[in-house]
Each structure stands twice: as C-alpha cells, then as structure tokens.
N, C-alpha and C positions, 0 to 999 in steps of 0.2 A: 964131429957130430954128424948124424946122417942127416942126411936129408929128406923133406917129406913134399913127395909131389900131388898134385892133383891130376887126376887119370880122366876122373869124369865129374858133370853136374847136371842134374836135371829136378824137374819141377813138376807140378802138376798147373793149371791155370787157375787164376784165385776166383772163385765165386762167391756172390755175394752174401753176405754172412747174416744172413736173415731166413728163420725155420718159414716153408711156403711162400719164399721167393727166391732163393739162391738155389743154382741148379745142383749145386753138391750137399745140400743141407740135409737130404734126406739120407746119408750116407753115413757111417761109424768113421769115427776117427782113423780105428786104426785101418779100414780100408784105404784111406786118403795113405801113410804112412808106406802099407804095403806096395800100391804102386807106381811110386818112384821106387822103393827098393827093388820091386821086382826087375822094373825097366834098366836101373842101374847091371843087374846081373844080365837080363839079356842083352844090354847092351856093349857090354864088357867082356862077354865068355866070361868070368870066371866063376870060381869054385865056392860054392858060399860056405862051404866048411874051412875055408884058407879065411874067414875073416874074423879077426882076433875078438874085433871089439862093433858094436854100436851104439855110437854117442847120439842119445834123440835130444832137440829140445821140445818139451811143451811146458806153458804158462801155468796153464789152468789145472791144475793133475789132478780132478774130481772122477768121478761117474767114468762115463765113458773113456775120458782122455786121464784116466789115474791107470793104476799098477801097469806101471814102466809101459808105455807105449814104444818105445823104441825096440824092445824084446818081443812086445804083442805082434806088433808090423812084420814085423822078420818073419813071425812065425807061419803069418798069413801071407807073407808073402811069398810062402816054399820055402823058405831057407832051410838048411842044414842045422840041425839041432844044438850044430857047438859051437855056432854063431851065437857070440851072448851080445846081449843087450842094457843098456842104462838108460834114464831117461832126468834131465837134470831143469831145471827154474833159474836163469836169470832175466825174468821179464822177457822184456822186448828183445834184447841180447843174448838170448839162448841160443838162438838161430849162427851167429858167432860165435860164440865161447865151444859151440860142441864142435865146430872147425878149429877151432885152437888149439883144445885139448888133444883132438884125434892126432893132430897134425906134431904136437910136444910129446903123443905116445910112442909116433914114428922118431922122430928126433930124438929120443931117449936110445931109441934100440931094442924096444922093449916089448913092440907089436910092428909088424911090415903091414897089414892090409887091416884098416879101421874107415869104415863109414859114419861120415858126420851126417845129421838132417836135422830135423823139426816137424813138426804137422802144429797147425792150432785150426782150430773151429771155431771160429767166435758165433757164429752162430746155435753151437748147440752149447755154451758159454752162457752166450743172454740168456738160455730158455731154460738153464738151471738157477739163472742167478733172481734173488730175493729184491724185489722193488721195493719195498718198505723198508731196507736196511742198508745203509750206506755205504759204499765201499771203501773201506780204510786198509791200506796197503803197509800200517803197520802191525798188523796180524791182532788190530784191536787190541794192543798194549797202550796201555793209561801212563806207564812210566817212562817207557820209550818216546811215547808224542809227545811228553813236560819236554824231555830233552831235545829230541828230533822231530818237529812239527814238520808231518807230511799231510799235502793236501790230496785234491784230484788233480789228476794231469793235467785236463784243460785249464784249471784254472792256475795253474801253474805255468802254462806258457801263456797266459793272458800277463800273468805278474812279471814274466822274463819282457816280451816285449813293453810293457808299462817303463820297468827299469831301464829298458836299452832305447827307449822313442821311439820303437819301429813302429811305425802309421800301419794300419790294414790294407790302402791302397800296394804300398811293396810289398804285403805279403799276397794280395791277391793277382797281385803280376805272378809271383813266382807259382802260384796254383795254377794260373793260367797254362802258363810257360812248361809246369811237369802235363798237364793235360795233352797238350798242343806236340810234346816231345813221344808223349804216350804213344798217343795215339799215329803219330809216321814211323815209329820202332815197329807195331801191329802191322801197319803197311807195308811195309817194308818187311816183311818175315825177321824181326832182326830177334824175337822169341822163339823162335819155331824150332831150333838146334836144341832148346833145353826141355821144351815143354811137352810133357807126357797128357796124352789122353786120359781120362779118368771117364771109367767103364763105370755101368751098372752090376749089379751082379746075375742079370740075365745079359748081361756083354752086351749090350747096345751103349751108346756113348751119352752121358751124363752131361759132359763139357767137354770143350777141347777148345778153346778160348777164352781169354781173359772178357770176363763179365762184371766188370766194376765198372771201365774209363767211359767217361762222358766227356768225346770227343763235340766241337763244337763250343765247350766252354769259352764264355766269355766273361770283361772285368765285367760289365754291363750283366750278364747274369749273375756271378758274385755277388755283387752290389746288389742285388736283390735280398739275398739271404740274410737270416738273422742270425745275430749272434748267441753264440748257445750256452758258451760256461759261466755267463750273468745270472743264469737260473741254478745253477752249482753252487754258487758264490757264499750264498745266507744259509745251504739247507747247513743246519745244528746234525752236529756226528756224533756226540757223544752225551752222557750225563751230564760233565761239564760246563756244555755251554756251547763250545767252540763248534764254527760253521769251518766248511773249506777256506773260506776267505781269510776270518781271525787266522788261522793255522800261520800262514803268509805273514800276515800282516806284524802277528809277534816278534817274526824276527826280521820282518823287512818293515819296519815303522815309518820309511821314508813313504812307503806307497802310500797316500793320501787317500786315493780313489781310483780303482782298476780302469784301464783302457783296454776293455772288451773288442778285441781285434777277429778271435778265429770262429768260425764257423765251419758245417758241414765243407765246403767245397775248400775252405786251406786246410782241412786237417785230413791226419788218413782214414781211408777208408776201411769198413767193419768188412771183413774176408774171410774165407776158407780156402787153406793151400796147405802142401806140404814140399817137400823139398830134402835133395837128397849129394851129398858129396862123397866120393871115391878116392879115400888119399892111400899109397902106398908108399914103401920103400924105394929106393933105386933099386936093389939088388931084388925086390921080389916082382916090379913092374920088368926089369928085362930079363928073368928067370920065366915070367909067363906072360911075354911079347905086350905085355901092354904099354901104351905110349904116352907118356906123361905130357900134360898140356903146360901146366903152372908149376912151380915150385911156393913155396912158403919163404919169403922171408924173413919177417918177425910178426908176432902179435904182443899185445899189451893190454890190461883193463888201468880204470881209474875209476877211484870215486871223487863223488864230490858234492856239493851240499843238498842234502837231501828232499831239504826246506821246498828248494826249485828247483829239481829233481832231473830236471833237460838238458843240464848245461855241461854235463862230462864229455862230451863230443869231441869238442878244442881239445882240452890237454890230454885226453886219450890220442889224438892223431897225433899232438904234440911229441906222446912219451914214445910211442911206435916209431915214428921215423927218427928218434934220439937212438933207441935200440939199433936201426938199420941202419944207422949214420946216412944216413938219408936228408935232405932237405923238399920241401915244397915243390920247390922245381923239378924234382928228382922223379913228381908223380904224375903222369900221364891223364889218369881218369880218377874221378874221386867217387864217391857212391857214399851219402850221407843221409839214412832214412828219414824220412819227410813225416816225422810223428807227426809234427804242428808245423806250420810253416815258419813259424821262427825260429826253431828249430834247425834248419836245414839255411836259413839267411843269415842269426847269425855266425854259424858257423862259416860260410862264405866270405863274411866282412871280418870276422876278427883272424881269418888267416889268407886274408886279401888274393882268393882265389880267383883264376879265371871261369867266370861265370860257363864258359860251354865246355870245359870239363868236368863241369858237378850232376850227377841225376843224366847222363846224355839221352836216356831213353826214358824219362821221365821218373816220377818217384810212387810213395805209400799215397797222396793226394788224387794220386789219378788211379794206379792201381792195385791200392790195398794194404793194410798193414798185418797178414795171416801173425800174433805177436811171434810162437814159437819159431816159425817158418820162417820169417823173413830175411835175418841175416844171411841164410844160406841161401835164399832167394838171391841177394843182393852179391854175391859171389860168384855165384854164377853167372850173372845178369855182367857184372864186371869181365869173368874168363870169356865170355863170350863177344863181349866190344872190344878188348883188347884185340883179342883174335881178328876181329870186322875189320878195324881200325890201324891193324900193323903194330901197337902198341907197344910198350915194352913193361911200367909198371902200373898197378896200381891198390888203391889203398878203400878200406870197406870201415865205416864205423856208425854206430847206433846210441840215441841215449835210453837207457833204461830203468825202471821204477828204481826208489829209493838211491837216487841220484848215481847212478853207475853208467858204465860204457867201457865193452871191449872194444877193441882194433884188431886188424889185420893187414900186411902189405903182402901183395904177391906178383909173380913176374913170369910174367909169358915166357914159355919155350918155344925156342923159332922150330919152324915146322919144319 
C-alpha cells in the first residue's frame, strides 16, 4: 500500500465567533477557506492543477458556508480549475475524517496530491440560527428520537460527568491548566510555523493572532461563573413533551438529578478559523522535491451511544492504536478536543494517560472550537510539537454529535 505523507499544515488564527466583535466575523467563509489554501500553494510551490481532490469540512452547510465550500475556497483562492472540490458533515469531526479520507485516497493509489481542511464560522452560524426553535441534531425526526434520544451537547456532558462523579472543581483545574498552556505556546511562537495571516479584502490585516485565550485565568475566576446547561435542561423540544433533560433521563434513569458542572470558561470557545492539510504520495512529493514532514499511520472512526453523545473518544483511540498495533506507550503527544471539559478528563482517566502529554499547548477551552476546522487545526498543532519536541508519534481524536469520533495516529519524519 502506499504511503500518504504530510508535506504541509497551516491555519488561520481563531477569532471570536461573535458578528461585531470577532475580528474575522465580518469576512465570507469561503474567504477564511481560500487563505490557508492559498498560503498552502505559496508555500509549497506547487501546481494547483496537480491536485486531484479537495476534502473540506464544514458543519453548518447553509447560506454562506453551503454549495461545497471546499470547491468555492479553491476557487477563490486562484486555484487551477481541475482542482475539484467536496465539502462533507461530520460534526465536530469533520476537521479529521477530511484528513483520513484524503490520506486513504493516497493509500489506495488512487490520487498522489489531495488537500484536507475545514473552515467553520460560528459566528455567522449564530446570526442565521432561529432563537425560538430548538436545536435538535436529529434532523427533527420524531421516530428517530422514540429510538435514539439525543439531547444538547451541554447537557450531555453535564450527564457524562453526573454518571462518572467528576466534581467541577477537576474540571475547572483542567480549564485552567489548557489556558495557562495556551497562553506560554503564544509566548513562546510555538503557533507561528502554522498560522496564516488572514487579510482584509483591501490587504490590510484582519488578525494574525489568536483572539479567544484569556490568559490570566484563574480556579477563583471560574468559580465565579455560572453554570449554563441548567437553563437547557427543561426547555420542551418537541410536541411531545420532552425537554433536553427527559431526552437523558429516558434512557439513563439512574440520573436522579444533574450535576450541573460546565460553564463558559470549561467549555470550548464559539470561533472562526479555518485550516488547511497538504497530503501527497511518496512518488509525487520526490518527483516535485517536496519534503514530507509526517507519514499517516492509521485512522479509525467509532460510534457510540448517541443518547451521551461525548463518549466515543476512548474506544476510537482504542480501535486506532489496535489497527497500528500500537499500545498507549507507544504515543508521545495526545491531542483530545476539549469540547467540555469532561470530555478531554475523562478521557485522560479511563486511559490512565500521562497528564503533560494530553493538550501540551493547550485546548478548544482556551482557544476555540472553529466545529469544521478543528480537527485539522489539532494536527497540525500536533505535527508541529512533535517537531518542537524531538517527538516521534502521535495520536489526534474528537467526540462528535450523534455520538461519533474519528482518530488518527501519525509519526514524524526525522528531518
């Protein structure tokens, strides 16, 4: 089977996903998408007619960020017209899955040169979405939620930590903790290798810095904040009856009464980014000198109960390192998106990781969860620590709506 490397990664910085207050909000999507792919080509020489495919992810595919974004980007970004495009939905996990797929197109044989990415806006997200009408992530099927009761996320990871006893104090350490990592990764340039400038369209600069993290965070500021998915909890979603809450409760009867843990500051932040990955063949990275960073060596998705929707993380890392014949020890750096904080702890405790390999430069808590964007955010963010760090592998996974989560493992090439 061939092999599929990573050539390059880069990003744009996440602003805050709020229309007249995030520096990038006033911008099109597919602006955001175009340039990382542009900066990908200039930064790569190469030929944008030599690129077979473009895997985008985005969430939300309405209005601005609907008909194929990943083809729209290209187009805006100068590409060569036989650059095609796709643009694909799995939640949070898109940002992965369009790195898997690009990377199983190389490993087939089937495409040498496929760029993976994502864009999401959630800010221009909010400002289309309907306040009076609930969000139900089973596409507002009545038969589907009899069978598969899905709530709101948050209140979803309210019910995970209820079930599992995790107090809000351990989750507000570990908010702390991606802030505190956040913020000396910034200090430290340890972003700057990936992160693209994002221009106005009179070229003045928009952002060119992460504008989410609120360094300084403390538990004593946490502890301030109220908790949020209690107000989620009762609102009634349907004709039937059923609140967020009931949803849960139906089929986890053991919950008596929620323990309302997460709040703004442990959960991730609402952003705008995009994000862009360069996978090739061997034979077509040294036919046109490009030098591959990472190799791929396996991905994997999992579902799992859709009910509490967060928890596929575990056995997705699980079935990936099963594939790689890999073990735990075998990973250097871990990178597990910080939807909710319980989330990202317990995934730490049920695979009894060493805590300063998980998030090393912090997580979604400090700087952002852009949904489609992020996985490929968090690969990069990984190719590049490994590199800091001497590294040799490591491993990227996400949980995503209706109980899902891809994986990836990948391994530095010595320079």
């Amino acid at each position: 089977m061939t092999e599929a490397y990573i050539i390059d990664a880069c990003r744009t910085p996440r602003g805050v996903g709020k229309v007249g207050k995030g520096a990038l909000a006033h911008l099109h999507p597919q602006h955001l998408g175009a340039t990382v792919l542009g900066a990908l080509a200039e930064r790569n020489d190469f030929d944008t007619a030599d690129v077979d495919d473009i895997i985008w992810g985005t969430s939300t595919q309405v209005g601005k960020q609907g008909y194929d974004l990943g083809r729209m980007a290209a187009l805006a970004a100068g590409y060569d017209t036989k650059a095609s495009g796709m643009t694909l939905d799995r939640f949070c996990g898109s940002g992965i899955t369009t790195v898997n797929l690009a990377a199983a197109q190389v490993m087939s044989g089937m495409e040498d040169l496929v760029i993976a990415g994502g864009t999401e806006m959630m800010s221009y997200t909010a400002s289309i979405a309907d306040p009076n009408k609930p969000s139900m992530l089973d596409g507002d099927n009545p038969d589907l939620r009899e069978r598969h009761p899905q709530s709101q996320q948050g209140v979803c990871a309210d019910a995970i930590a209820t079930l599992e006893g995790i107090d809000r104090r351990a989750l507000d350490e570990l908010a702390v903790e991606s802030q505190n990592r956040a913020d000396k990764a910034i200090q430290e340039g340890r972003f700057d290798k990936s992160i693209i400038p994002v221009k106005n369209r009179d070229g003045s600069i928009a952002l060119d810095r992460e504008e989410f993290p609120r360094p300084g965070t403390t538990m004593e500021s946490l502890a301030g904040l109220k908790t949020v998915f209690n107000m989620f909890r009762d609102v009634v979603v349907d004709e039937a009856g059923n609140t967020y809450g009931s949803l849960i409760t139906r089929k986890y009867p053991q919950i008596k009464e929620f323990d309302h843990v997460h709040h703004a500051g442990n959960s991730s932040g609402v952003v705008d980014g995009a994000a862009a990955i360069l996978l090739a063949s061997g034979d077509y990275a040294k036919k046109h000198n490009l030098k591959p960073r990472a190799r791929i060596v396996a991905t994997a998705n999992m579902g799992d109960c859709p009910t509490l929707m967060l928890n596929a993380p575990v056995p997705a890392a699980k079935k990936v390192l099963a594939k790689a014949g890999l073990t735990p020890d075998d990973i250097d750096l871990w990178e597990i998106n910080e939807a909710f904080a319980i989330v990202a702890e317990k995934f730490i405790r049920d695979l009894k990781l060493d805590r300063s390999k998980v998030n090393v430069n912090g997580g979604a808590m400090a700087l952002g969860h852009p949904i489609g964007a992020t996985g490929s955010i968090l690969i990069g963010t990984l190719l590049d620590e490994l590199e800091r760090q001497d590294k040799k592998r490591g491993l990227v996974t996400m949980c995503a709506a209706g109980g899902m989560a891809p994986a990836i493992i990948i391994e530095r090439l010595d320079s």
